[in-house]
N, C-alpha and C positions, 0 to 999 in steps of 0.2 A: 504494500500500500504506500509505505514511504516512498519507495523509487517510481509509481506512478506518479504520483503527487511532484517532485521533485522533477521528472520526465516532461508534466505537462507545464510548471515552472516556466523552465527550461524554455520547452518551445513557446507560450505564449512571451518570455524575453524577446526572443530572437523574432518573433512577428512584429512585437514594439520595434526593436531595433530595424528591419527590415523596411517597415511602412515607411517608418521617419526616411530612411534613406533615399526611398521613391520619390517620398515627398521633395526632398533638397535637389533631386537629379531632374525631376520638375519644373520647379521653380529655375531652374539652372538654364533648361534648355528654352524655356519661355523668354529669359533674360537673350538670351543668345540669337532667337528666334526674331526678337524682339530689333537689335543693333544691326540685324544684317538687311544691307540692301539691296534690292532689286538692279539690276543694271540700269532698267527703268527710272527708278528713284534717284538713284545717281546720277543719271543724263539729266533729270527734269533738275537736279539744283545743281548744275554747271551751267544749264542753261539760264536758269534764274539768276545766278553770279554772275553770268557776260553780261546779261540785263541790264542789273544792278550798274555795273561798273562802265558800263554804257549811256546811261541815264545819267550817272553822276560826274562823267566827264563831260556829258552835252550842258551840264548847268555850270559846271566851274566854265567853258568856254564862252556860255551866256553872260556871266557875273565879268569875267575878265572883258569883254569887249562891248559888255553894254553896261557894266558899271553897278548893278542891281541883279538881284537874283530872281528870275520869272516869278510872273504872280503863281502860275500853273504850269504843268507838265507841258498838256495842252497847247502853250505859249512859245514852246520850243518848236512844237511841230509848226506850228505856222510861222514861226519866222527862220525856217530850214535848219535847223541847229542837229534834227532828227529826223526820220523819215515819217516815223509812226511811235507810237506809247506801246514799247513790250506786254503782250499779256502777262496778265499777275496782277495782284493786288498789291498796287503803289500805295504807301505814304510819304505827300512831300511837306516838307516845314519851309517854308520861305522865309521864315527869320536866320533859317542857317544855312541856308540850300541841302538839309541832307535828304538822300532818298530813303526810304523801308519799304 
């Protein structure tokens, strides 16, 4: 009876220990699952980076040659600075010319 008792112990230990383990390899590969990118997702923010840095050298070009920084994105394209507003969702501040 004792080494039943001590047997089933035993194994109800090692199912504690076991779950918890599952549980962390889990959580692990969820994190992992979670960091990794698509090639997709990676082209889409290189492409949103040229954007970015696209848009923010059309406004320092604006500010240096017209002395003020546009009211609006918009303001570039009509006076040639740019061709078109990249898609994405701009924020511009005109009190510092930066783009987001």
């Amino acid at each position: 009876m004792k080494k039943l008792i001590l047997i089933l112990i035993v194994v109800l230990v090692g199912l504690y220990f076991a779950t918890d383990y599952f549980k962390k390899q889990s959580k692990i590969s969820q994190k992992i699952t979670q960091t990794i990118k698509t090639p997709t997702d990676k082209a889409s923010e290189i492409v949103r980076t040229e954007n970015l840095r696209i848009l923010e050298n059309a406004v320092k070009r604006y500010k240096y040659e017209k002395g003020k920084f546009p009211e609006t994105l918009d303001e570039m394209v009509s006076s040639g600075y740019i061709d078109r507003i990249p898609e994405g969702n701009w924020e511009y501040d005109i009190t510092t010319g930066e783009v987001r």
